[in-house]
C-alpha positions in Angstrom: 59.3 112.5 88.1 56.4 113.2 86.0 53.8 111.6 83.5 52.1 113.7 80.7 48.9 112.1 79.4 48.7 109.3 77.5 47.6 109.0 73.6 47.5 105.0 73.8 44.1 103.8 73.9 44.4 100.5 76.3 42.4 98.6 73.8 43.8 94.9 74.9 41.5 93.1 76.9 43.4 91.2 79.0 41.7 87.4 80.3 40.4 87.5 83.7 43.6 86.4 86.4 43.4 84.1 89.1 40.7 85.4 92.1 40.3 88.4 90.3 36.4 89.2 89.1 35.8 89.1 85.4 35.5 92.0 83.8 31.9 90.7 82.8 28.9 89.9 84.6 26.6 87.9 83.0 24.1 88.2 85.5 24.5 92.3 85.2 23.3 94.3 81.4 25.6 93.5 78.7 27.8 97.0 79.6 28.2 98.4 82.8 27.2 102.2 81.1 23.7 100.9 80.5 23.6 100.2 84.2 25.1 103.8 85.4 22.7 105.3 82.7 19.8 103.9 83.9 20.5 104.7 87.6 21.8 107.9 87.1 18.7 109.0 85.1 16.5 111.4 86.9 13.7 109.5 86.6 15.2 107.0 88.7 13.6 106.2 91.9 17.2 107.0 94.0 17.7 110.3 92.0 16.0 113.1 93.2 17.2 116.8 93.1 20.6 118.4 92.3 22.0 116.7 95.4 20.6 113.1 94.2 18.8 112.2 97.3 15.7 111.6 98.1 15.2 113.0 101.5 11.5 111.6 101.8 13.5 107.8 102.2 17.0 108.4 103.3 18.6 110.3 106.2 20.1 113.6 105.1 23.8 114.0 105.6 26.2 116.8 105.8 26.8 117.1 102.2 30.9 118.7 101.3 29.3 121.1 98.5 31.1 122.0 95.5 34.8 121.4 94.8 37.2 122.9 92.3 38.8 121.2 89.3 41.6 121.5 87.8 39.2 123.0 84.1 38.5 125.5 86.5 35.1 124.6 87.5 33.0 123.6 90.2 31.6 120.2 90.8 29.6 118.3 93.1 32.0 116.6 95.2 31.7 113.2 95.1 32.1 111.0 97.8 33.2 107.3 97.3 35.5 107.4 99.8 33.0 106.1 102.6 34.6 103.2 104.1 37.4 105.2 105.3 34.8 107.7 107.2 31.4 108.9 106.3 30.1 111.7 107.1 28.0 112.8 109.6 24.0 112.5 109.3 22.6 116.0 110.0 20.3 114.7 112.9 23.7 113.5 114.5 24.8 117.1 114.1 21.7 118.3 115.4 22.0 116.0 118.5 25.7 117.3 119.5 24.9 120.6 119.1 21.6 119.9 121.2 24.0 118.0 123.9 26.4 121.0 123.9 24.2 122.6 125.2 23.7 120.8 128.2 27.1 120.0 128.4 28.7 118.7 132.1 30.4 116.3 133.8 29.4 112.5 134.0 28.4 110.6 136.9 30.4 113.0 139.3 28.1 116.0 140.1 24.7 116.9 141.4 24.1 119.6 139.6 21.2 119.9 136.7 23.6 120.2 134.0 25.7 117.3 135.2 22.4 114.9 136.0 21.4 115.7 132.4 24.6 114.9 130.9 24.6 111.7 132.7 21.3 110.7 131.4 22.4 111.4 128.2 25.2 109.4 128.2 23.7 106.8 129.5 20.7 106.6 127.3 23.5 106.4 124.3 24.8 103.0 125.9 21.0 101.5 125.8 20.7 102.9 122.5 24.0 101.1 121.3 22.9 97.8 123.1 19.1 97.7 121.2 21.4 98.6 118.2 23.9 95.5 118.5 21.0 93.1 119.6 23.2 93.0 123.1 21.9 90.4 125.2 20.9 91.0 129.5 24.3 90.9 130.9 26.2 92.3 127.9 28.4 95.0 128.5 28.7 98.8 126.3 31.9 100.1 126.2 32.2 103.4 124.9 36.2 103.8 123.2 37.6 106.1 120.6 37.1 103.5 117.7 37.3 99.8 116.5 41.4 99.9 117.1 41.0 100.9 120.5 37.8 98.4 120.9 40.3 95.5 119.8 43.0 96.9 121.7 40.8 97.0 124.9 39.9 93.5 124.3 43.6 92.2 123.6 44.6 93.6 127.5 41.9 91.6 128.7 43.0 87.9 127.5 42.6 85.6 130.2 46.3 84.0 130.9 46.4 80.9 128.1 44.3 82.1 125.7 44.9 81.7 121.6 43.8 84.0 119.4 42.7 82.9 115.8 43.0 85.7 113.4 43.1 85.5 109.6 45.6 87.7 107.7 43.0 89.2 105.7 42.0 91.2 108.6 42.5 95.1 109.1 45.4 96.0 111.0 43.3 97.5 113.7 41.8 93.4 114.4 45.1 92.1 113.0 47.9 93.6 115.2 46.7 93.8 118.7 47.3 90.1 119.4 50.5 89.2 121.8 52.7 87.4 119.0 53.1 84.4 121.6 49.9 82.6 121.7 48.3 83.9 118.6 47.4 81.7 115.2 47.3 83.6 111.9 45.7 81.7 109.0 46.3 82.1 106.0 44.1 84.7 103.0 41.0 82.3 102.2 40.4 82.0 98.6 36.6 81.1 99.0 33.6 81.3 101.9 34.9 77.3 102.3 38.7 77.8 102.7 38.0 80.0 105.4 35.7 77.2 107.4 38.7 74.6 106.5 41.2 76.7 107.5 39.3 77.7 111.0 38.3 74.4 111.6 41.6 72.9 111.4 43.6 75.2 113.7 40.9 74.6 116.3 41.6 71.1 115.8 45.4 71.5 116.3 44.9 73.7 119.4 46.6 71.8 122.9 44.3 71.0 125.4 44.2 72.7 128.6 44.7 71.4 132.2 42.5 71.5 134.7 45.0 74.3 136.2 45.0 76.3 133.4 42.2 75.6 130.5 42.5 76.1 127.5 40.9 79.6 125.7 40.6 80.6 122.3 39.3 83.5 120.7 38.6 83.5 116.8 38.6 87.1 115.2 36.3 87.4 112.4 35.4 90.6 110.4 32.4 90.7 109.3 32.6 92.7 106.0 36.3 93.1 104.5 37.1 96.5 104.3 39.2 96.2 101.0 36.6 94.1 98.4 33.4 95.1 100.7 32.5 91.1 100.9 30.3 89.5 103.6 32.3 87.3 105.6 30.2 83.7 106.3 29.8 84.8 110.3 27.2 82.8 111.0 29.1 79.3 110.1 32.5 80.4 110.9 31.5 80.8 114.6 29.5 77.6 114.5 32.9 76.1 114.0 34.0 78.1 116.9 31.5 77.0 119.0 31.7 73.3 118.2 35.6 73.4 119.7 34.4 75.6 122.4 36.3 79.0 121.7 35.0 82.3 122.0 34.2 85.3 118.8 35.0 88.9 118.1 33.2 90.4 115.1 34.8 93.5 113.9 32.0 95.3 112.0 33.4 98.3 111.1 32.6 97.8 107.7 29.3 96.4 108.3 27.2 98.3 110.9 26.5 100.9 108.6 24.7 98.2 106.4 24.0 95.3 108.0 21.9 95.1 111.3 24.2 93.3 114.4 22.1 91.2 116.4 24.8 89.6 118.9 22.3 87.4 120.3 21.1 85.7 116.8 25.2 85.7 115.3 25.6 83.8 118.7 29.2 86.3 118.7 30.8 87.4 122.2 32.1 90.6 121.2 31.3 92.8 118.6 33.5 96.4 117.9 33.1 99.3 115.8 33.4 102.7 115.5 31.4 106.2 114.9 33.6 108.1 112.3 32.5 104.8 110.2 28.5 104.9 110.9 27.5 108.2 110.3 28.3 109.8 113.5 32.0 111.2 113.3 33.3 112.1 116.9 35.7 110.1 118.2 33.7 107.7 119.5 33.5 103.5 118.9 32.2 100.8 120.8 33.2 97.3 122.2 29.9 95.5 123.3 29.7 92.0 124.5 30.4 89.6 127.5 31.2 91.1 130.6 33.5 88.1 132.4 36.8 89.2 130.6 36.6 92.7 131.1 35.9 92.3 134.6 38.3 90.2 135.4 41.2 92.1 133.4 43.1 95.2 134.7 41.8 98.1 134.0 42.4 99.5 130.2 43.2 103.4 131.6 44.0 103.9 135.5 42.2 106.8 136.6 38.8 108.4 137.9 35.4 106.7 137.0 37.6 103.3 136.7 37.3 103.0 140.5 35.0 102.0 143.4 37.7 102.8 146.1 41.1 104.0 146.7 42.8 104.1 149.6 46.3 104.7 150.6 47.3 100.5 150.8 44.8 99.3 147.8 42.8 100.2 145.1 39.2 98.5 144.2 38.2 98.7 140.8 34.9 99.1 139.4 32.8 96.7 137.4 31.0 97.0 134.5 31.7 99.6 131.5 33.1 102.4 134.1 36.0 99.9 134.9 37.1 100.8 131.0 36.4 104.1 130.8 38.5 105.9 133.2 38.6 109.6 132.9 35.9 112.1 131.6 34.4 110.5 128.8 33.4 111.8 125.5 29.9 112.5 125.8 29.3 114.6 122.3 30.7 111.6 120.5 28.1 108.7 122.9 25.5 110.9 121.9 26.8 111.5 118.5 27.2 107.5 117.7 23.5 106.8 119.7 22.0 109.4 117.0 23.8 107.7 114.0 22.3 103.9 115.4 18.9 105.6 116.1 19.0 106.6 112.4 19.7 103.7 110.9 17.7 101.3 112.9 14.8 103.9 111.8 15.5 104.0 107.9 17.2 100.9 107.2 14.8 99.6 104.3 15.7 103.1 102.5 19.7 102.5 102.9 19.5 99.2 101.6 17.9 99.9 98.7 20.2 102.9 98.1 23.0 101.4 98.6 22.1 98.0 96.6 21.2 100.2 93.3 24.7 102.0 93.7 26.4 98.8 94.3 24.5 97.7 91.0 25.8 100.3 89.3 29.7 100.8 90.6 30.0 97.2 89.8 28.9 96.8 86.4 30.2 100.0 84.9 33.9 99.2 86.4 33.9 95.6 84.9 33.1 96.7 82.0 35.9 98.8 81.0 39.0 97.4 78.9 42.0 97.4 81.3 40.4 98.0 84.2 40.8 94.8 87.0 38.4 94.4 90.0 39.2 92.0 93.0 37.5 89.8 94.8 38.2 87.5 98.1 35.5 84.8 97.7 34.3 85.3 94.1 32.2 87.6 92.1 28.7 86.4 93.4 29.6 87.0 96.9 27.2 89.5 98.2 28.7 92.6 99.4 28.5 96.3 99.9 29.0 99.4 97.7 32.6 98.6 97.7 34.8 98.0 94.6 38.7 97.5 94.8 40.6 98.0 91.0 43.5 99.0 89.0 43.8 100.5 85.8 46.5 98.6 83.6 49.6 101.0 82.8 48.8 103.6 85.7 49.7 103.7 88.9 46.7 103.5 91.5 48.2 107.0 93.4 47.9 108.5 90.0 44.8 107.2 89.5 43.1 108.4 92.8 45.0 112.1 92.3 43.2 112.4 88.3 40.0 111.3 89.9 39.9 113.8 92.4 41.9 116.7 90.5 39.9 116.9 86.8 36.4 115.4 88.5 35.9 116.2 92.2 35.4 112.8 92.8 37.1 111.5 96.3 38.5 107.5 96.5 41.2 106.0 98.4 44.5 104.1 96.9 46.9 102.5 98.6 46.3 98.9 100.8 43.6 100.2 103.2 45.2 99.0 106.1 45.0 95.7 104.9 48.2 95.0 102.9 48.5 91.7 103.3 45.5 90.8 101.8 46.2 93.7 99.0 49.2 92.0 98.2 47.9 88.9 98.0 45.1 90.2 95.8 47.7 91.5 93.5 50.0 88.8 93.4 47.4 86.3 92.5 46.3 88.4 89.8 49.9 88.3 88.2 49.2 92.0 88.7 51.7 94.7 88.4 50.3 97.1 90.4 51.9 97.3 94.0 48.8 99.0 95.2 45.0 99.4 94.1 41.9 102.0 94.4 38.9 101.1 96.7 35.7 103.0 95.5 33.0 102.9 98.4 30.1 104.8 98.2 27.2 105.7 100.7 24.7 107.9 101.8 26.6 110.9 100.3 27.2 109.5 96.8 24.6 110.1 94.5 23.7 108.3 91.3 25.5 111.4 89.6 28.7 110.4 91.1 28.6 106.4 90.1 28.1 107.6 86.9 30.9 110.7 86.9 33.4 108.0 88.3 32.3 105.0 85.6 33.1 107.9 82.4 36.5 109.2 84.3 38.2 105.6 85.0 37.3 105.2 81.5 38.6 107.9 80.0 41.9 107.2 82.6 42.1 103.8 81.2 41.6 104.4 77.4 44.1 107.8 76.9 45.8 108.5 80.9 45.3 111.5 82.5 44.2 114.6 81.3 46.7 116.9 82.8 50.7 116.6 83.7 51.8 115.2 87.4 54.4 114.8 89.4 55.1 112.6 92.1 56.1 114.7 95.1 56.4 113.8 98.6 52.8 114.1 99.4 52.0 111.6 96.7 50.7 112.5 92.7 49.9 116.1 92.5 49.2 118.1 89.0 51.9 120.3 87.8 50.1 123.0 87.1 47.7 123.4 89.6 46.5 127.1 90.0 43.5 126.1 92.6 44.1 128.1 95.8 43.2 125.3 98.9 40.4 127.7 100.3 40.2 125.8 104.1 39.3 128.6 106.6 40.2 127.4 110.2 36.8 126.4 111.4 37.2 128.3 114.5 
């Protein structure tokens, strides 16, 4: 199966569908391209230099380099691919090669190296806790990501508990849940729904006994990893509160741009992971309440998880060691405490980064004939430098494979984890399209790229690709591609 490029212009504008965002803002410029000219000029105040940062504001990151198109040259490779993973900033590089250094076991030896390695370890976890707000007797939980955060969390239910969850979540905060016991609700079409729709299943929970009380849970996310929305936290677990259930925020989508203060959310639990914040090396956290965890079974059997074995019983250990059985990953605690460090330190900058590309990504896309953007709450929800679209005609595989193939510019297609919410996205927009593209830019997109992206999805939307593909097993790939994959083994 192939597709040559197209010589239709898509010159029908099609009428905004049902919870889809128009295709106009008329609080942005009257087009989009006066928006991505402006910010990608280099007099702008976020365009500095041939890489586009400024380094005197914002944290340097280890930047991919050039990447080869299929014109045969070299580009800039742009990243808008950062709510998958970002990479790492170089000071978190710095500190795991700094670490490796030093490298030993935790917690287990007195040797020098071993003491220092501890420490460090350690000092991560406080550095996490001033990072989440965590309150005295929170807990820090190092795990290998928000999936394994949730996970953790879902083997510690007390016996009775219901979990809330709305189907909009990711599948890492969706799945977890026994099936018995747990409540999904339905996609929200506004910030309101959502309050209705929580408030109402708490309502209809049963009431406990004095035997066995009643426990709920209500899983919120606190930025939706598909349209890059803010989720209304704050009166979503005021509901929660009011019928006495307890809150997980999954901010994997949000730590990287919105300070977590557990204390002030008034949330229980909070999870999130490394490979999205910055600090890519295996590492996430699950920081909150200590009462569940250490009154649940241990999450791994092993070494560290214990306070004393003996040949008729075992005593576990309290705390965060009664999680984290086994050696732990130090490099990536140290990597993740570097990654918090730096944002805590140069939040203002990333904001204002991050708000001018958002600017920009969002106009330009809305403004191009047969191009569809999606929302979850409505177009004036505030949000981050996320934007989820289809091109009409095109598939959004095809799509994503142009992008990267003629312009070096990296996005994601598919449903993100997320498909029920893609698919109800879709659907409601009487959409054909069985799958969309999620642009999300960060600290490695540039002004440049926002730009590079706006002129290609237009050029994909007015005449198709530029080259001939085929749809192989691995997905859309050009027919005649004569780039050599130049990926040394880096060891």
């Amino acid at each position: 199966m192939s597709i040559a490029p197209s010589t239709q212009s898509h010159s029908i504008h099609r009428r905004p569908r049902l919870r889809a965002v128009p295709d106009v803002d008329l609080l942005a410029p009257r087009t989009g391209s006066d928006a991505v000219a402006r910010l990608a000029h280099p007099s702008h105040p976020s365009h500095r230099g041939a890489a586009g940062l400024d380094h005197a504001g914002l944290p340097p990151v280890v930047r991919a380099g050039l990447v080869p198109t299929l014109s045969g040259d070299w580009v800039d490779y742009a990243n808008l691919d950062h709510a998958a993973s970002t990479p790492a900033f170089e000071r978190v590089a710095q500190a795991v090669e700094s670490a490796t250094r030093t490298y030993s076991s935790v917690h287990r030896g007195t040797g020098w190296l071993s003491r220092v390695t501890s420490a460090h370890y350690e000092a991560a976890r406080d550095e996490v806790a001033r990072f989440v707000g965590a309150r005295e007797d929170d807990v820090v939980v190092f795990t290998r990501g928000t999936t394994d955060s949730v996970n953790l969390l879902a083997r510690a239910l007390p016996r009775n508990t219901t979990v809330i969850v709305f189907n909009s979540e990711h599948h890492a905060t969706l799945l977890p849940w026994p099936k018995r016991g747990t409540v999904r609700l339905p996609v929200p079409g506004s910030a309101r729904d959502a309050e209705v729709l929580l408030e109402s299943a708490l309502r209809d929970l049963p009431a406990g006994t004095a035997r066995r009380p009643r426990q709920a849970l209500v899983v919120l996310t606190a930025a939706s990893n598909v349209t890059g929305e803010f989720w209304p936290v704050e009166s979503l677990t005021a509901i929660a509160r009011r019928h006495g259930a307890r809150v997980l925020l999954d901010a994997a989508q949000s730590a990287a741009h919105r300070p977590i203060d557990l204390a002030a959310l008034d949330v229980d639990w909070v999870a999130f992971s490394g490979h999205k914040l910055h600090a890519p090396f295996g590492t996430g956290v699950l920081a909150g309440r200590s009462d569940w965890l250490d009154a649940a079974a241990p999450y791994l059997a092993g070494g560290g998880a214990t306070a004393q074995v003996t040949a008729e019983a075992t005593r576990w250990a309290t705390g965060a060691a009664r999680h984290e059985a086994g050696s732990p990953n130090v490099l990536g605690a140290v990597a993740l405490a570097a990654a918090c460090a730096t944002i805590r330190e140069h939040r203002a900058a990333i904001d204002a980064h991050e708000a001018a590309l958002t600017t920009a990504l969002r106009a330009g896309l809305r403004a191009i004939d047969g191009v569809q953007t999606y929302s979850l709450f409505g177009e004036d929800t505030v949000r981050g430098p996320v934007v989820t679209f289809t091109v009409d005609g095109l598939d959004s595989q095809l799509v994503a494979a142009a992008l990267s193939a003629e312009h070096g510019i990296g996005v994601r297609a598919g449903k993100f984890c997320a498909h029920i919410l893609v698919d109800t996205l879709l659907e409601e927009g009487s959409d054909e399209h069985d799958s969309a593209v999620r642009v999300s830019a960060g600290l490695a997109s540039t002004p440049e790229h926002v730009a590079r992206l706006v002129a290609a999805v237009t050029a994909l939307a007015a005449d198709g690709p530029g080259a001939e593909y085929e749809l192989t097993q691995q997905g859309w790939a050009p027919v005649d591609d004569t780039r050599e994959l130049d990926a040394p083994l880096p060891w």
